[in-house]
N, C-alpha and C positions, 0 to 999 in steps of 0.2 A: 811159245813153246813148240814152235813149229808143225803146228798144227794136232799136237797129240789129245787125245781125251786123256780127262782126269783119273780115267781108271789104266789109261796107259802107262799113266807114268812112275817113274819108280819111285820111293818112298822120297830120297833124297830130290828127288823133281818137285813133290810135291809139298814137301816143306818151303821149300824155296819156293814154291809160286803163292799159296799160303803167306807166305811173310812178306814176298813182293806185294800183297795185298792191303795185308796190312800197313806196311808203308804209305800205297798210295792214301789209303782213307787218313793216316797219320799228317799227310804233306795237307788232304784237304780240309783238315778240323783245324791244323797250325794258323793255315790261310783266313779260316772262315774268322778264327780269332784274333787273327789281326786285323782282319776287314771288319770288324766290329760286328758280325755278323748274330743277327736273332739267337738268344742263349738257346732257347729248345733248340736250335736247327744244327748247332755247334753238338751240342750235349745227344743226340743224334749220332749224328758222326763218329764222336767219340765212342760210341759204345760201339760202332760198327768194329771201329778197330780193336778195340777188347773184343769183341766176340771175333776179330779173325785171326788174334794173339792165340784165345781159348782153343781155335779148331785146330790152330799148328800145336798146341802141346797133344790137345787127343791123337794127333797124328804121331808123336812124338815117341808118347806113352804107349801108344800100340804095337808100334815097330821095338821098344823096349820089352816089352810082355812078349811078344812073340821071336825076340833073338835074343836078348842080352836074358833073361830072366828063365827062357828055357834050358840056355847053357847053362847058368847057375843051379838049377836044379838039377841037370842031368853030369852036374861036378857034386852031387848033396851039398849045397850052400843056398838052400830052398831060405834057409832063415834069415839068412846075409840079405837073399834078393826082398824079403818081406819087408823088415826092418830099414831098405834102402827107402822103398815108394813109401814108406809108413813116416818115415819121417821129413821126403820131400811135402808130404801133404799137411802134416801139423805141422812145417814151417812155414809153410805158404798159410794158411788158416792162422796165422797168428795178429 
């Protein structure tokens, strides 16, 4: 990232380095499962990349709350914007 800190960067930098992330642990759980590798060390892995899936949506979801969600409220479409994340979340929880 050419040397920037993570607080430099702009949101869209930082989803992208976030998912570049999660790639790499993605390419090394593929590996470790074809290399027959120890199930905990795989299963390991694997959660590394769910949890670096999980930090790119809270990134996601913040930069949502704080543009897309303020401008809905400040057009009065407060319920529209409610009712959007209400229902991304009992679809995800299903």
């Amino acid at each position: 990232m050419g040397g920037l800190g993570i607080k430099e960067m702009t949101h869209h930098e930082r989803v992208v380095h976030r998912l570049r992330i999660a790639r790499g642990h993605l390419e090394t759980v593929l590996k470790m499962a074809e290399d027959g590798k120890y199930c905990i060390d795989v299963i390991n892995q694997s959660r590394a990349v769910q949890n670096a899936l999980k930090e790119t949506d809270y990134l996601l979801l913040e930069n949502h709350l704080q543009t897309c969600v303020v401008g809905l409220v400040q057009k009065g479409k407060a319920k529209q914007s409610v009712e959007e994340i209400m229902t991304l979340f009992r679809n995800h929880d299903k």
